[in-house]
C-alpha positions as CSV (number, residue, x, y, z in Angstrom):
1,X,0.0,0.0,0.0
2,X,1.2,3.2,-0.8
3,X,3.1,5.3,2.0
4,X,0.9,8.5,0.8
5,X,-2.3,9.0,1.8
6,X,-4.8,7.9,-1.4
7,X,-8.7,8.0,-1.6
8,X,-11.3,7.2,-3.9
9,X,-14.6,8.6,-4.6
10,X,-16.4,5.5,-6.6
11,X,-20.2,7.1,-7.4
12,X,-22.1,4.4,-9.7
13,X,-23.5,6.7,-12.2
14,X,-27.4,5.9,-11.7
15,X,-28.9,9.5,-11.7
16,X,-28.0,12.9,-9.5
17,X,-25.3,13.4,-7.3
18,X,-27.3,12.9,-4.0
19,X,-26.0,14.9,-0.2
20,X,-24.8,11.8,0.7
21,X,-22.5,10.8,-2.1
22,X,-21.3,14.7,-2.1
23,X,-20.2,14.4,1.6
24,X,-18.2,11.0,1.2
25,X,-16.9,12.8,-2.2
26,X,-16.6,16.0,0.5
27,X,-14.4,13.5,2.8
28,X,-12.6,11.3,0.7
29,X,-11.2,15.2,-1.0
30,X,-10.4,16.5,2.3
31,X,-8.6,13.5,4.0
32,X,-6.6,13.5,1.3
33,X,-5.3,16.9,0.7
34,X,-5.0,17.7,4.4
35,X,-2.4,14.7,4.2
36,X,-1.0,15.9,1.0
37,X,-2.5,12.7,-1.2
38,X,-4.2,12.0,-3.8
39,X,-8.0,12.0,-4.6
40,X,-9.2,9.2,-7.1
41,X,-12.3,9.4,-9.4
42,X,-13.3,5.8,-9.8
43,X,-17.0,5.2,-11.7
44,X,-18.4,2.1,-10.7
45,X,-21.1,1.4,-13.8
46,X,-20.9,-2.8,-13.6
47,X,-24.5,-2.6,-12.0
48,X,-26.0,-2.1,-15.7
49,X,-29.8,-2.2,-14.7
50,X,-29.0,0.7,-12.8
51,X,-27.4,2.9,-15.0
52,X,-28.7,6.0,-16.1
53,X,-27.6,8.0,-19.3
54,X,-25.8,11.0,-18.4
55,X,-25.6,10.2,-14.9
56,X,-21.3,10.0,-15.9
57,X,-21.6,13.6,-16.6
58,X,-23.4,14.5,-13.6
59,X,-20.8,13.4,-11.5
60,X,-17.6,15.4,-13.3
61,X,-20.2,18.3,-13.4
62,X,-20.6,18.2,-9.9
63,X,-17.0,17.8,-9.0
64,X,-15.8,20.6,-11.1
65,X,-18.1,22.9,-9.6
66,X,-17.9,22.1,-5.8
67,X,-13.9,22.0,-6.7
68,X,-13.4,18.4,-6.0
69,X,-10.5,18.1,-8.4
70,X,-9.9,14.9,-8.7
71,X,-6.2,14.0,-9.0
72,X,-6.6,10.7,-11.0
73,X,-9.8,9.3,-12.8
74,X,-10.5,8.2,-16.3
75,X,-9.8,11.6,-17.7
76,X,-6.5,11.4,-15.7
77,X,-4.3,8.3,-16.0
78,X,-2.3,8.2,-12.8
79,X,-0.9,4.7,-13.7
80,X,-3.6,2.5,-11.3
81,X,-6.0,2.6,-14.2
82,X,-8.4,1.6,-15.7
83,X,-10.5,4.3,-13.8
84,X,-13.9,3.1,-15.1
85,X,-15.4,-1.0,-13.7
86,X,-17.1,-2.1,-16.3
87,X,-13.1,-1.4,-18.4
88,X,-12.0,-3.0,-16.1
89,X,-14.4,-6.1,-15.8
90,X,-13.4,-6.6,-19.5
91,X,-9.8,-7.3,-18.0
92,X,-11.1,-10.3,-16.1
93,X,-9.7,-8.8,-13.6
94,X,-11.8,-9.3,-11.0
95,X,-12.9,-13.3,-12.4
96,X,-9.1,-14.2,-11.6
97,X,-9.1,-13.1,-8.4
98,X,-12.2,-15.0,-7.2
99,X,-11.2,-17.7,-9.0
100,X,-8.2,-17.5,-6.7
101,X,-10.1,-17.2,-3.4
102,X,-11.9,-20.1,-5.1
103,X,-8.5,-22.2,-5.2
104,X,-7.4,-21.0,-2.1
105,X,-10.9,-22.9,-0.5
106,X,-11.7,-18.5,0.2
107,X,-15.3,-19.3,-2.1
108,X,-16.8,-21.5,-4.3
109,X,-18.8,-21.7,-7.3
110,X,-23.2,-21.9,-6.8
111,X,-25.2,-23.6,-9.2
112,X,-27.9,-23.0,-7.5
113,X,-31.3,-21.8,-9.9
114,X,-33.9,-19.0,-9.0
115,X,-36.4,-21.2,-7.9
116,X,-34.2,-22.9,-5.2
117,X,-33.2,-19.9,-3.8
118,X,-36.4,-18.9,-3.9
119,X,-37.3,-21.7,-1.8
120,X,-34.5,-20.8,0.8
121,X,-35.9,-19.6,4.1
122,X,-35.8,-16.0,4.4
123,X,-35.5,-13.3,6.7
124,X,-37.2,-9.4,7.1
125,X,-34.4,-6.7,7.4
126,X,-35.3,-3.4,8.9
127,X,-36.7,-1.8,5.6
128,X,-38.5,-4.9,5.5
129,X,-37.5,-6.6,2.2
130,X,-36.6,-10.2,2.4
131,X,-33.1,-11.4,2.6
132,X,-32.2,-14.6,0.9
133,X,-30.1,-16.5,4.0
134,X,-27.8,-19.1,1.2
135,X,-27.1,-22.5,3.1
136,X,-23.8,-23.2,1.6
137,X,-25.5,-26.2,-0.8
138,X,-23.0,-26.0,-3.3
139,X,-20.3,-25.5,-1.1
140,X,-20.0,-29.5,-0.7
141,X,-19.9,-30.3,-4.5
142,X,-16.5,-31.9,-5.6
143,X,-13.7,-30.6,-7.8
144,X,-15.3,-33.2,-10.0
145,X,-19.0,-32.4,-10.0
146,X,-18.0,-28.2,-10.3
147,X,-16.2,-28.8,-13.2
148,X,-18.8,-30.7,-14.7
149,X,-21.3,-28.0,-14.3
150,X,-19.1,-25.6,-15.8
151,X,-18.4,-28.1,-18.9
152,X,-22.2,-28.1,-19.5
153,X,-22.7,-24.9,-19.2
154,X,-24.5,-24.5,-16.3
155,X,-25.1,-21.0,-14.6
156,X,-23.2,-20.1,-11.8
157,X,-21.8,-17.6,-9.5
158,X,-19.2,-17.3,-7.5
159,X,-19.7,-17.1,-3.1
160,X,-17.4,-15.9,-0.3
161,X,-17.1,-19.1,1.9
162,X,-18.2,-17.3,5.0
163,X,-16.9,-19.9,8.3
164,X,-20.1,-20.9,10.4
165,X,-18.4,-20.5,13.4
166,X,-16.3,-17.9,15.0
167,X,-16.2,-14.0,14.7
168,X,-14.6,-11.2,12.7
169,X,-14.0,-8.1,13.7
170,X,-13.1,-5.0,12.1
171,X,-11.9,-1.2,13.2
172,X,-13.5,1.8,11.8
173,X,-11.9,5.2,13.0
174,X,-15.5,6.4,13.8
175,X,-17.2,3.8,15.0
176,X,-14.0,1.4,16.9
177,X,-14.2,-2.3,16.9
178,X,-16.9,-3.9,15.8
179,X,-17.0,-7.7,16.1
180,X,-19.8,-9.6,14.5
181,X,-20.6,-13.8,14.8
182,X,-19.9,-15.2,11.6
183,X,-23.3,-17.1,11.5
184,X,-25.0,-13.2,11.2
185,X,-22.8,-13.2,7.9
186,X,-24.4,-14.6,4.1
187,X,-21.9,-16.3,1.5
188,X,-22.2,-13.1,-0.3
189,X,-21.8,-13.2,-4.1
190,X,-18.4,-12.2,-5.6
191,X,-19.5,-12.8,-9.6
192,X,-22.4,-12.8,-11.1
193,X,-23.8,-14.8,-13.4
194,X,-23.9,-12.2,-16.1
195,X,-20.2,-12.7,-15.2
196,X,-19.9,-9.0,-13.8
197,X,-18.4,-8.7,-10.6
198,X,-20.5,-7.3,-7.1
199,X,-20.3,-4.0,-6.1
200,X,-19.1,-4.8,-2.7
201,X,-16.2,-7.7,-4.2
202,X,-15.0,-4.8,-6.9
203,X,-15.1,-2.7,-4.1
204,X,-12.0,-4.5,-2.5
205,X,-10.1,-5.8,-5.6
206,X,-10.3,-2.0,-6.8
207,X,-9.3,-0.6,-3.7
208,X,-6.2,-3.0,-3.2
209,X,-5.0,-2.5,-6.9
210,X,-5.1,1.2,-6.7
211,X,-3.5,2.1,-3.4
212,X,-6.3,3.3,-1.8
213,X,-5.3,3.7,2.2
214,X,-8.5,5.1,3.3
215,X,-11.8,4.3,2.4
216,X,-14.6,7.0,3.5
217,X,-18.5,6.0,2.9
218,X,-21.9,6.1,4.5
219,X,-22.8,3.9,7.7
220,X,-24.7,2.1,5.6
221,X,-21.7,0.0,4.7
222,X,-20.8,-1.3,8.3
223,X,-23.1,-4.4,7.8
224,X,-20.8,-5.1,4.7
225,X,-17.3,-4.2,6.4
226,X,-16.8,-8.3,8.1
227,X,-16.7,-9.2,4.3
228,X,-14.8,-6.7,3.0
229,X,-12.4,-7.8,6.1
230,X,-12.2,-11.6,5.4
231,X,-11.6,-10.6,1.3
232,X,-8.7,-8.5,2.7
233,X,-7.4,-11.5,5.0
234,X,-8.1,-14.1,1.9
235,X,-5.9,-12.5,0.1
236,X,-3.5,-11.1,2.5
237,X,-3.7,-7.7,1.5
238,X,-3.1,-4.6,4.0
239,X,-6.8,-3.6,5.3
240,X,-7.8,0.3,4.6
241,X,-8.6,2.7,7.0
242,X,-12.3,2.5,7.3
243,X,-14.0,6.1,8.1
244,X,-17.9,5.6,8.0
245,X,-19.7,8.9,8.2
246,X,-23.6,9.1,10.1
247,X,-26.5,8.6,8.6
248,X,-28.1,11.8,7.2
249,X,-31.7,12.5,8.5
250,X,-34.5,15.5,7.8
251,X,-35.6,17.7,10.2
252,X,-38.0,14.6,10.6
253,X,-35.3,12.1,11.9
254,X,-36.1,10.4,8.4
255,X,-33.4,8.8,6.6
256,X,-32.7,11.9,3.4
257,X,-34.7,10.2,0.7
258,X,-34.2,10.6,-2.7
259,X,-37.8,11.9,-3.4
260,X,-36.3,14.8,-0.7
261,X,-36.4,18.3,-2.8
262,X,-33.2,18.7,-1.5
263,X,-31.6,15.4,-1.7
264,X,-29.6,16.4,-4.3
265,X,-26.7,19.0,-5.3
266,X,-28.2,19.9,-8.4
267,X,-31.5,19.8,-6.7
268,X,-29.7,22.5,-4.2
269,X,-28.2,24.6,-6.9
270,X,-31.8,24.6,-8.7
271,X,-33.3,26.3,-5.8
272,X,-31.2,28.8,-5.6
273,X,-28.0,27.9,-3.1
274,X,-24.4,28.6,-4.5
275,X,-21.8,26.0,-4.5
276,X,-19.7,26.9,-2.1
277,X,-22.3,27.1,0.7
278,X,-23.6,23.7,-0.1
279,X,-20.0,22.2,0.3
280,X,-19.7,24.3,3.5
281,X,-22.8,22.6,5.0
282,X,-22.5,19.1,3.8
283,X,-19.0,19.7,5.5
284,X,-21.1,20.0,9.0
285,X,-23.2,17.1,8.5
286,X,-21.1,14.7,10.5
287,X,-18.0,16.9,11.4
288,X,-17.4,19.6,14.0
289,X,-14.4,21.9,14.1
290,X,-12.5,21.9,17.7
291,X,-13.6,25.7,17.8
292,X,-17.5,25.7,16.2
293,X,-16.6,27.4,13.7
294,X,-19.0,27.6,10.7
295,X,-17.6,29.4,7.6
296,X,-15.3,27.4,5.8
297,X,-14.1,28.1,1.9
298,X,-12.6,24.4,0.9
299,X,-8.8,26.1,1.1
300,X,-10.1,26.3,4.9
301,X,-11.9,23.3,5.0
302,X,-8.5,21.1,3.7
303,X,-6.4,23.1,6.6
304,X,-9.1,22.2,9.1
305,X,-11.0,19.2,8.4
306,X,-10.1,15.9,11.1
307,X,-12.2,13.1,10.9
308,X,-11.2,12.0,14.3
309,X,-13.6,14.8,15.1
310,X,-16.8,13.0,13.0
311,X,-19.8,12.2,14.8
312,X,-20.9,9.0,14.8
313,X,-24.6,10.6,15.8
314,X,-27.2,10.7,12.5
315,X,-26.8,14.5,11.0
316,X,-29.9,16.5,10.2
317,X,-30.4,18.1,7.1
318,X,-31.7,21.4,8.6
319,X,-33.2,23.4,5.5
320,X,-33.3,26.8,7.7
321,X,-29.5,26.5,8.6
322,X,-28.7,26.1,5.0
323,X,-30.6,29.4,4.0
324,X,-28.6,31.0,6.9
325,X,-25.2,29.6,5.5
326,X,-25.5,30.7,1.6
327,X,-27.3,34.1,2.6
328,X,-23.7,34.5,4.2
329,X,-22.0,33.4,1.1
330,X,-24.3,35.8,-1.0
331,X,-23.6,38.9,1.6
332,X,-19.8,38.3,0.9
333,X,-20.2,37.6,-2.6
334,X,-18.1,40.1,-5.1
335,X,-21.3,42.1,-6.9
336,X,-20.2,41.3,-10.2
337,X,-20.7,37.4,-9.8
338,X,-23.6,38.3,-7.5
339,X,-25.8,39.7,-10.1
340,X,-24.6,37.8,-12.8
341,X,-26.6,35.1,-10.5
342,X,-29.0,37.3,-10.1
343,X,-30.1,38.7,-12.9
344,X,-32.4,36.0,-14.4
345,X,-33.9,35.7,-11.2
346,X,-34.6,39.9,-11.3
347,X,-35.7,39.6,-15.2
348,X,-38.9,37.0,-14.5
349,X,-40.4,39.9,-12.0
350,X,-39.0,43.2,-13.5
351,X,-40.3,43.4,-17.0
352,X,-40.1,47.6,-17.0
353,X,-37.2,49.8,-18.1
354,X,-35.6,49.9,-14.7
355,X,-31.5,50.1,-13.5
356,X,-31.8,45.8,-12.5
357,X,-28.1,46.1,-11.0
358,X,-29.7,49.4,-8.7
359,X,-32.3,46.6,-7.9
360,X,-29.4,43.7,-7.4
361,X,-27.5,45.7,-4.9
362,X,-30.7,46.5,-2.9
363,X,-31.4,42.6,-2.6
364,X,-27.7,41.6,-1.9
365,X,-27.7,41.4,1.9
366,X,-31.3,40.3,2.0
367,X,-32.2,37.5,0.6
368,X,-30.8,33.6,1.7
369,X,-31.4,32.0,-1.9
370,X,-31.7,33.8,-5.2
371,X,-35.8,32.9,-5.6
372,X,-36.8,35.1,-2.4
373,X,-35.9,38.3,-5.1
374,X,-39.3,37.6,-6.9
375,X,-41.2,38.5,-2.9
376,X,-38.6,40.9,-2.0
377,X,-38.8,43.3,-5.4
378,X,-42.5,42.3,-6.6
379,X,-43.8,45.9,-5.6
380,X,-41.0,47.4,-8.1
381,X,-42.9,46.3,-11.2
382,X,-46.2,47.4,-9.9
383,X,-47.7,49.0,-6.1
384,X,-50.2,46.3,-4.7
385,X,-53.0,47.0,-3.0
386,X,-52.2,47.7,0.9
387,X,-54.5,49.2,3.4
388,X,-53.7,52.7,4.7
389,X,-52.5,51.3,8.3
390,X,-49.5,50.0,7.0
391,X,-48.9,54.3,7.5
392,X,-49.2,53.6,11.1
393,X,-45.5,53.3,13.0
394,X,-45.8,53.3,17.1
395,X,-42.1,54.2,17.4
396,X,-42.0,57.1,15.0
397,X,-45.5,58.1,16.6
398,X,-47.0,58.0,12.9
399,X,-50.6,57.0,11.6
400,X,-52.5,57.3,8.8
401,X,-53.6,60.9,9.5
402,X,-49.7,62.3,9.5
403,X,-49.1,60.4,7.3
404,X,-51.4,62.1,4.9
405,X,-50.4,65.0,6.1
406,X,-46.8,64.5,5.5
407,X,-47.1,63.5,2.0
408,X,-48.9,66.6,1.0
409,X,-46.4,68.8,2.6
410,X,-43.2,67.2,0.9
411,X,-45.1,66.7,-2.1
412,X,-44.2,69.7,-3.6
413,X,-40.2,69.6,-2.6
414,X,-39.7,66.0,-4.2
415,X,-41.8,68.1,-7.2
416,X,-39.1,70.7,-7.8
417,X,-36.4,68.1,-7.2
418,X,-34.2,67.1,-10.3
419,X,-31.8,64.8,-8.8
420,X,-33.2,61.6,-7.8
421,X,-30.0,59.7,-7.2
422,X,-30.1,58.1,-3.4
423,X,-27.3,60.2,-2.2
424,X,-29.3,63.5,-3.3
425,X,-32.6,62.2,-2.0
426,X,-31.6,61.4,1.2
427,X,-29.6,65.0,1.4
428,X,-33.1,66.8,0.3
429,X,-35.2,64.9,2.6
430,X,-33.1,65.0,5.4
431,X,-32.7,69.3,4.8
432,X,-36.5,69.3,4.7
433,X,-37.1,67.3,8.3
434,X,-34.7,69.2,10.0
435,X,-36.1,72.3,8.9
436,X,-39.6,71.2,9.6
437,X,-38.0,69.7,13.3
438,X,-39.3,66.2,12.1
439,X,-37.2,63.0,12.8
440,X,-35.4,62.0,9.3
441,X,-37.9,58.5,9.7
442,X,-40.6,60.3,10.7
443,X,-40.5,61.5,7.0
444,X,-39.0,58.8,5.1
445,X,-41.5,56.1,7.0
446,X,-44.6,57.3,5.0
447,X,-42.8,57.8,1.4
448,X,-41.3,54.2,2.0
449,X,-44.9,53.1,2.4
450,X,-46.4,54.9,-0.5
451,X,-44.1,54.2,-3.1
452,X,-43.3,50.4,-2.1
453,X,-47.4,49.5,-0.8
454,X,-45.6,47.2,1.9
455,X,-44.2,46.8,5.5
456,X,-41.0,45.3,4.3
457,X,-38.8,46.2,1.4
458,X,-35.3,45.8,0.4
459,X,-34.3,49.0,0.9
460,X,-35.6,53.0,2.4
461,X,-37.4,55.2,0.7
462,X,-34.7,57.1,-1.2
463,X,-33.2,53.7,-2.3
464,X,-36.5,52.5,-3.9
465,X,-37.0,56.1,-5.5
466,X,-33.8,56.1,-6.9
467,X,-35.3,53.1,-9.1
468,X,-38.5,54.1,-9.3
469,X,-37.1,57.6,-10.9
470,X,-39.2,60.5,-10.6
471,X,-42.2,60.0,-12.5
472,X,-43.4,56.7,-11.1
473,X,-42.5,57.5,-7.4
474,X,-44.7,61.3,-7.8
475,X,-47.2,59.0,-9.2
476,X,-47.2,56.6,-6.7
477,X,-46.6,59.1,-3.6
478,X,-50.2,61.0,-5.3
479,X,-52.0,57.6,-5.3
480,X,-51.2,57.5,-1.8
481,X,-52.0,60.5,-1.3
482,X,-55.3,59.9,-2.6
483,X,-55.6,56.2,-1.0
484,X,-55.5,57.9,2.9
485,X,-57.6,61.4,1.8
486,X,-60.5,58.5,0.8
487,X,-60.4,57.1,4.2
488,X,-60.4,60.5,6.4
């Protein structure tokens, strides 16, 4: 095994990059460049009912854009290659080395049909699907009779000979030793008989072959990891570092399903979340900085991570904490890139002839995701309905009435004014409450209403005039106007 520090990111290519495969790819990245390794790309496609067109795409998409750079995969030969299964299933790679575990008395070949194992008692697991428990028939057939069968042609696979008695234990970093009575353990299938090799045998011969000295996946795994342990011991190859990360749950305690609108990254990056705050949270889901920190860019997040500091506690995906996270990301975010994102989100409310990067940098610091523009700037396109309390403030001592009042008596001032740039307004407005001995809110309070219609808005009142221009904020300040004189 190689004295560097080597992982492996092996996504089967069967649809979107789900949170889950994104932290282990997450992981696997930062184990290895906080060690100064290497980070392998390795696409496991032998599971060809599975496979989904495109899905191979997906996952170099998705690595390229959280900046999971892999250092060797199959569009980087590092020399361990191939880099792709089912290239390397037409090796026979992986039939001579169960044949070998085969000689070695390590497994044996099954000729059993589908309606004998059918027939096999079974057992519920906790999804409640049946598992089919083998009884090691074929495991008593001579040299004589097995090469028989496979002179006639009969199908077969290829089983792990799993002892009856005794135990095997195995040491995950997270999780400790873990020792499990051999009995609990099936002769698991090693080839199929399409002749393609399991997931979880590839899994091993792939990970030996390429150097791979830690091995980072889901929890899910530990009921497979005794097997993976006796392959390694058949063989007499060094055993990886195992690092199983927690389960991922929703805010439910439910397992993140798949049919979850946010199960995915590209699901994520759909509704609006930016890369880099997604790889900042799915860093969290499982891990904890010694100080709490939350922030991370991945530069930080190489210099920082420790999975001796991984929870072995399920991690909730909390929705709310995410929005919090990338509405940091977007408050740092250089304007330029910012409303580059922005933009299309502005364009499918704001149809009208207005300044959209004025708009963009009155969003910026107020929104978590880029859809919450549409209810922040809605009033920009055209003044809803509101009802004439919204005029009432209890702080600035204001109601409908002085409200009225007020915007008859700066009517004429924003009339004669020319310049209806922020900075200006705000100048003008404040000169006028000062000389009136108003409070500069108890002025701008009742534009803000009249020109937005709402109790909320992205910005004050000499922001949202400065894109409103002239003519439509007058217009809108007289409708106003008009809107509390009907209700004296």
């Amino acid at each position: 095994m190689s004295n560097r520090v080597r992982t492996r990111f092996a996504p089967s290519p069967t649809g979107k990059m789900h949170v889950g495969n994104l932290r282990t790819a997450l992981y696997a990245y930062l184990i290895a460049k906080h060690e100064g390794g290497e980070f392998i790309l390795r696409i496991e496609d032998t599971d060809q009912e599975r496979y989904v067109e495109g899905a191979t795409d997906i996952i170099y998409r998705t690595l390229a854009k959280t900046g999971l750079v892999h250092d060797e995969g199959p569009d980087r030969d590092g020399g361990y290659g191939p880099y792709i299964q089912s290239e390397r299933q037409a090796s026979g790679v992986y039939l001579k080395y169960a044949r070998q575990l085969v000689e070695q008395g390590d497994a044996y070949y099954c000729f059993c049909d589908r309606e004998r194992l059918d027939s096999l008692k079974t057992s519920v697991s906790e999804d409640g699907t049946d598992i089919v428990v083998y009884d090691k028939h074929c495991l008593g057939l001579s040299r004589e009779e097995t090469e028989a069968n496979l002179a006639a042609g009969k199908p077969w696979v290829i089983r792990l000979n799993v002892p009856d008695e005794g135990e095997t234990t195995f040491h995950d970093e997270i999780y400790g030793d873990i020792t499990v009575p051999n009995s609990e353990l099936d002769d698991m299938i090693l080839i199929k008989s399409d002749g393609y090799p399991t997931y979880n045998f590839a899994n091993v011969v792939d990970d030996h072959l390429m150097g791979i000295t830690h091995v980072v996946r889901g929890n899910e795994y530990l009921a497979s990891a005794p097997k993976y342990d006796r392959l390694y011991r058949a063989f007499g190859w060094e055993i990886p570092v195992y690092v199983h990360c927690p389960l991922i749950t929703d805010e439910n305690h439910r397992k993140l399903s798949k049919r979850s609108g946010h199960s995915s990254y590209e699901d994520l990056i759909g509704q609006g979340f930016v890369s880099e705050a997604v790889v900042n949270y799915v860093a969290l889901l499982g891990w904890c900085p010694s100080d709490n920190r939350e922030i991370f860019s991945l530069e930080e997040l190489v210099k920082e991570f420790d999975y001796h500091h991984m929870s072995k506690s399920p991690a909730v995906f909390d929705t709310v904490k995410l929005r919090w996270m990338n509405g940091e990301y977007l408050k740092a975010m250089d304007f330029e890139r910012f409303y580059e994102m922005a933009e299309p989100y502005i364009r499918k409310t704001v149809t009208k002839d207005y300044d959209l990067r004025k708009i963009a940098s009155l969003v910026k610091t107020r929104i978590e995701v880029f859809p919450d523009i549409n209810d922040q700037i809605g009033f920009i396109e055209e003044l809803p309905e509101y009802d004439c309390e919204l005029y009432r403030h209890k702080k600035m001592k204001t109601d409908p009435q002085k409200g009225l009042a007020l915007l008859e008596e700066v009517l004429p001032v924003l009339e004669e004014q020319k310049d209806y740039s922020n900075d200006a307004l705000f100048e003008l407005l404040k000169g006028f409450a000062e000389e009136k001995g108003y409070k500069t809110g108890y002025v701008m309070w009742p534009l803000r209403t009249a020109v937005s219609g709402r109790q909320s808005t992205p910005g004050g009142a000499t922001e949202l005039m400065e894109v409103l221009g002239k003519e439509e904020s007058l217009v809108r300040i007289k409708k106003g106007i008009g809107k509390l004189h009907a209700v004296q």
